[in-house]
C-alpha positions in Angstrom: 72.0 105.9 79.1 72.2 104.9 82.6 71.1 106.4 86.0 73.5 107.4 88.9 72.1 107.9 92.2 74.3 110.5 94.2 73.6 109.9 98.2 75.4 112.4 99.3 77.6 115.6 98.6 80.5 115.6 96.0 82.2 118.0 94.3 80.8 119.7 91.0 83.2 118.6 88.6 82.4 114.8 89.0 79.1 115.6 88.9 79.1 117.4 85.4 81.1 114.4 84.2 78.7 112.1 84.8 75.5 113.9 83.4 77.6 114.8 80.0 76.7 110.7 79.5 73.8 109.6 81.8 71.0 111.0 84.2 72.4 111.6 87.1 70.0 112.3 90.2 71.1 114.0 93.4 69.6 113.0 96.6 71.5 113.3 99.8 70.3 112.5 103.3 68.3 110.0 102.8 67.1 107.2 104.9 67.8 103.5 104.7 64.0 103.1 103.6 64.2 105.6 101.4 67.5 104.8 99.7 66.5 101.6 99.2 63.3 102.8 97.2 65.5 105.0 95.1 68.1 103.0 94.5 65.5 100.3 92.9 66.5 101.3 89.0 69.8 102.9 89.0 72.8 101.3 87.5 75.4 103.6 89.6 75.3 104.9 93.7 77.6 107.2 94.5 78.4 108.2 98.4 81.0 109.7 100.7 81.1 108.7 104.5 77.9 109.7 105.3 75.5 107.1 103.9 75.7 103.3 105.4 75.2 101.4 101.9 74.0 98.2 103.5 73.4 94.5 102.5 69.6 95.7 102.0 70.6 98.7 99.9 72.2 96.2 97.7 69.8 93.8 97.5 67.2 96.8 96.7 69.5 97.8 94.0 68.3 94.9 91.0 70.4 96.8 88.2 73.5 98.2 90.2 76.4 97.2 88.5 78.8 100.0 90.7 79.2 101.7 94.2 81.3 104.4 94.0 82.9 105.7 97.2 84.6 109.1 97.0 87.1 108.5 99.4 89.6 106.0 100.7 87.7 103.9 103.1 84.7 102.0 102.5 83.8 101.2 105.9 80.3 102.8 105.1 79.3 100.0 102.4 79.2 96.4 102.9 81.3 95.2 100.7 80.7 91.7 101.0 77.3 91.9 100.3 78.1 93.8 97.3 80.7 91.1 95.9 78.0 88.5 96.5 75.6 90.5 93.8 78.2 91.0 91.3 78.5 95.0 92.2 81.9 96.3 91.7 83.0 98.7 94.7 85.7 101.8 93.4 87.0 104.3 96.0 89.4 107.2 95.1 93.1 106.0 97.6 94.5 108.6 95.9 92.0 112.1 96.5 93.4 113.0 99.7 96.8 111.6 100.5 98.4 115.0 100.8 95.6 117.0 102.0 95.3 114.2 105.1 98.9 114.3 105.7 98.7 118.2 106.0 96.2 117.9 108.7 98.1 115.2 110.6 101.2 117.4 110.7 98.9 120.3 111.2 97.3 118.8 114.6 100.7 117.3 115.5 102.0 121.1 115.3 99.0 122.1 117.3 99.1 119.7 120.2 103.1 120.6 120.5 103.0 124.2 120.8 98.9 124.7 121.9 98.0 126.6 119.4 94.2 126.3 119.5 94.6 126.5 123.5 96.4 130.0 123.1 93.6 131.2 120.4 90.7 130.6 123.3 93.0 132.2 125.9 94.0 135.6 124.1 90.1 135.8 123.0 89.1 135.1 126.5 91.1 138.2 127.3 94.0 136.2 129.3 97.8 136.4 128.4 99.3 132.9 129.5 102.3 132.2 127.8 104.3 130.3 130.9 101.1 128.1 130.8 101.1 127.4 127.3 104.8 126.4 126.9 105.4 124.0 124.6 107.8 121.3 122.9 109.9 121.4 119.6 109.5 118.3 117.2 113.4 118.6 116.3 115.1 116.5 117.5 111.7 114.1 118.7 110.9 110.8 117.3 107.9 110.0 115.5 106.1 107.1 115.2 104.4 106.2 112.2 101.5 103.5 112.5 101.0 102.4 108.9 103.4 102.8 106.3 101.2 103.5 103.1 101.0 106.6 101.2 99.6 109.4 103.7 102.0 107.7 106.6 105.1 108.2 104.0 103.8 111.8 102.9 103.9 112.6 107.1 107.0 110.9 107.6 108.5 113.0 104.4 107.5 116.1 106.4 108.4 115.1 109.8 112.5 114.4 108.1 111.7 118.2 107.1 111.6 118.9 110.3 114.7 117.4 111.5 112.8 114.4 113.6 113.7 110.9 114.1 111.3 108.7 112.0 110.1 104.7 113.2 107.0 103.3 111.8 104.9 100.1 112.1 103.7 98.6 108.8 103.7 94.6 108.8 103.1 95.1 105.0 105.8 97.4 104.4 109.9 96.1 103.3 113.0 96.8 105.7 114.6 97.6 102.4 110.9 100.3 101.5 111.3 101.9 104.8 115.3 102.6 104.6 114.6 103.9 100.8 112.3 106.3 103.0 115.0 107.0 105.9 112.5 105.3 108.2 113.6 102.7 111.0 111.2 99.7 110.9 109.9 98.5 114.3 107.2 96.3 116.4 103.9 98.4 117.7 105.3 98.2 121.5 108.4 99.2 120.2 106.8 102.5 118.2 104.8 103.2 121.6 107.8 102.7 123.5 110.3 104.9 121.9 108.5 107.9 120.0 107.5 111.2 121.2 104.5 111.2 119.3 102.5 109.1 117.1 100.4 109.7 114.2 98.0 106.8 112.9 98.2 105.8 109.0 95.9 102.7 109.0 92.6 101.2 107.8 90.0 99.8 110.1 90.0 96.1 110.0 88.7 94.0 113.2 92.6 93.3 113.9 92.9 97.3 114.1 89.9 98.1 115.8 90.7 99.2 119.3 94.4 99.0 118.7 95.3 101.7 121.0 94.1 100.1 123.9 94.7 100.8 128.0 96.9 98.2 128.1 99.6 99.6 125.2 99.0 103.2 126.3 100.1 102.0 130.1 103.1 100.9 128.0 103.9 104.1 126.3 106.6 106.4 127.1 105.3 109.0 129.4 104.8 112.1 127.6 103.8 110.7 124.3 101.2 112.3 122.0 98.6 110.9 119.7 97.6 112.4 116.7 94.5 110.6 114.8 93.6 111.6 111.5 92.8 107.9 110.4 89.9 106.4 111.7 88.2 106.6 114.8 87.7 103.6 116.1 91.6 102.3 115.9 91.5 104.1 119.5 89.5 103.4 122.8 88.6 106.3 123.6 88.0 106.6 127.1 91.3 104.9 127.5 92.6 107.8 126.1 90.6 110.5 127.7 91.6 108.6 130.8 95.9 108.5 130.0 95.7 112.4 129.0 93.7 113.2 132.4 96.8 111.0 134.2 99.4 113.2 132.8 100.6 109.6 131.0 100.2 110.8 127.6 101.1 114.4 127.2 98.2 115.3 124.4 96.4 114.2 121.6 95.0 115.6 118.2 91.8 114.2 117.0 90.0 114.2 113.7 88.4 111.1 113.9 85.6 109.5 116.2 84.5 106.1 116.9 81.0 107.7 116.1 80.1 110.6 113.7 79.1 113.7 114.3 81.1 113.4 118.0 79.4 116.1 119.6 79.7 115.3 123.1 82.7 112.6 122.5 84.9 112.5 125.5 87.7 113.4 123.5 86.4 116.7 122.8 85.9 117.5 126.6 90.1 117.9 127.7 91.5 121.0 127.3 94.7 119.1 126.5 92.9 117.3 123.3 93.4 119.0 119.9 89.9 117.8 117.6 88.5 118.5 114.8 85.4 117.6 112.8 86.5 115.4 110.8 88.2 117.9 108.5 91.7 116.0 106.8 89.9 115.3 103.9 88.2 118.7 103.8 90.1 120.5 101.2 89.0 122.2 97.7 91.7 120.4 96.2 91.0 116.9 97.6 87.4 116.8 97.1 87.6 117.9 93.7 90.0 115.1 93.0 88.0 112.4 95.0 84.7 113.4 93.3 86.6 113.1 89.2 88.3 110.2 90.4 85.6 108.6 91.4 83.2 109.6 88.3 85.4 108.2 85.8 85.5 105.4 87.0 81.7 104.9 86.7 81.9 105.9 83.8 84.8 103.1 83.0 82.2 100.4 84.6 79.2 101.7 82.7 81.1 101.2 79.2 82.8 97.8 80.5 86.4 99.1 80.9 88.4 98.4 84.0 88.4 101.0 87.2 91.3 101.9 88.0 91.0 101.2 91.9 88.6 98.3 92.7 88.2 97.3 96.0 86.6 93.8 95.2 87.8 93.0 91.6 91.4 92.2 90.9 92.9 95.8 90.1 93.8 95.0 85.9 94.4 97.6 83.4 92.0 99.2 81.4 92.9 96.3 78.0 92.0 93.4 80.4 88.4 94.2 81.3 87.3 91.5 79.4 89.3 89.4 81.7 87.1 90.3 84.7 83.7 91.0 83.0 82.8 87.4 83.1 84.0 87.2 86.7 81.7 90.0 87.6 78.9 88.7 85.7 79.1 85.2 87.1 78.9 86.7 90.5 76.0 88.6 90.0 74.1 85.9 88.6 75.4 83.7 91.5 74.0 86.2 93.7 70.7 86.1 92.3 70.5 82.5 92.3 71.0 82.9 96.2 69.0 84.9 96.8 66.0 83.2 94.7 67.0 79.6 97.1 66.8 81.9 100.2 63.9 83.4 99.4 62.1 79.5 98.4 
């Protein structure tokens, strides 16, 4: 029987999985000092996006043979550092592709017909509709940065509603987007022609800061932004500061550079749609994440393959023998490592 560590919240059913086979311990909100005492003699950690599983977390971790990330990205755990000591890192890609797309059609609806703007107003007591007008997305063009499954879920809908669909996705076929009805184009090209924009793509240090002052000056006046990706794809003040100009038209924002954004800039303009954080925040998609995730411990644990490694080639569940010795040579390598580093 192994021991999985849970760091922080997930849903109930992957949690009864797991503890119908091994001891499971729940402890959320710890420190780093703290994590790294508790993860000392567990074989498992599980985590959402709250806890930063770091290179020290790792190193803490003597018998971890699995990080488990119930979610898509895994910004939060050092991956690297994990591949170096033989630990095999599984997300769940799959948990919250529609429940994401939703909300990124949900702010786009939002920020074209100020919705959340007319709420405060009628509450306040004031009837503003002239001031509140808004657009249609018929007959608009969106632009689709990142071509993978939640970007194809939005641009699905967006067809639905009779718009124009372009995207950006140097990973994606000419032949993929047309199956999709989608017109591939450059990132200028995106900013330059669409009406509004909704980013689809991970964080990578090519990404990071993507939508920059410079491309927004470029943008078609009017545009809006919707973010439900990650945070830090946009500069944020360079934002703030096109909305102020009249530039870019609005935005709808779920995600921050930093987390919890209380105080961000972004959630200061009465012209910028945000929310906490919330596109993965469904019944359905947490329960998925949370089972997804699970079995795949479990899969590690009794030396099957997972079904979505993030640093293991992704094999199916007959070739784990394939990749055990792989795995084991790298933590051993590791150790070695660190025992030279160490003198």
């Amino acid at each position: 029987m192994a021991k999985i560590l849970i760091a922080d919240s997930i849903a109930k059913e992957g949690i009864d999985l797991l503890s119908r086979q091994h001891e499971v311990v729940v402890k959320t909100g710890l420190s780093e000092d703290a994590l790294v005492e508790a993860v000392a003699d567990v074989q498992a950690l599980v985590v959402r996006s709250q806890t930063q599983v770091t290179a020290r977390i790792i190193e803490a971790g003597q018998h971890l043979e699995v990080i488990a990330r119930a979610g898509v990205g895994v910004d939060n755990v050092d991956v690297e550092a994990a591949t170096a000591r033989g630990v095999v890192v599984v997300n769940a890609p799959l948990a919250n592709t529609i429940s994401t797309a939703e909300h990124a059609f949900g702010l786009m609806l939002a920020v074209a017909r100020n919705i959340p703007q007319g709420q405060s107003s009628l509450k306040a007591g004031k009837w503003e509709r002239s001031k509140l007008q808004g657009v249609e997305l018929a007959g608009k063009t969106l632009g689709v940065v990142g071509l993978g499954r939640i970007g194809a879920e939005v641009a699905s809908r967006a067809r639905a509603f009779q718009m124009r669909v372009i995207a950006f996705d140097p990973f994606v076929s000419m032949e993929r987007a047309s199956a999709l009805g989608i017109e591939m184009k450059s990132l200028d090209e995106v900013f330059a022609e669409a009406d509004f924009v909704t980013l689809h793509t991970t964080l990578t240090p090519e990404t990071r800061g993507m939508i920059s002052k410079e491309r927004l000056a470029k943008a078609r006046k009017g545009i809006r932004i919707i973010n439900a990706a990650r945070g830090a794809l946009i500069d944020e003040q360079a934002l703030y500061d096109a909305v102020e100009s009249g530039h870019v038209a609005g935005a709808g924002i779920d995600v921050f550079s930093e987390e919890p954004a209380v105080g961000n800039i972004l959630t200061t303009h009465d012209r910028i749609v945000v929310t906490p954080h919330l596109a993965a925040s469904t019944n359905e998609a947490q329960d998925r994440a949370a089972v997804d995730v699970a079995e795949q411990v479990l899969d590690i644990l009794e030396g099957r393959a997972p079904r979505f490694p993030v640093n293991v080639p992704t094999v199916n569940a007959e070739s784990m023998a394939i990749i055990a010795p792989y795995i084991e040579a790298a933590r051993v390598a590791g150790r070695v490592a660190m025992q030279l580093a160490q003198g």
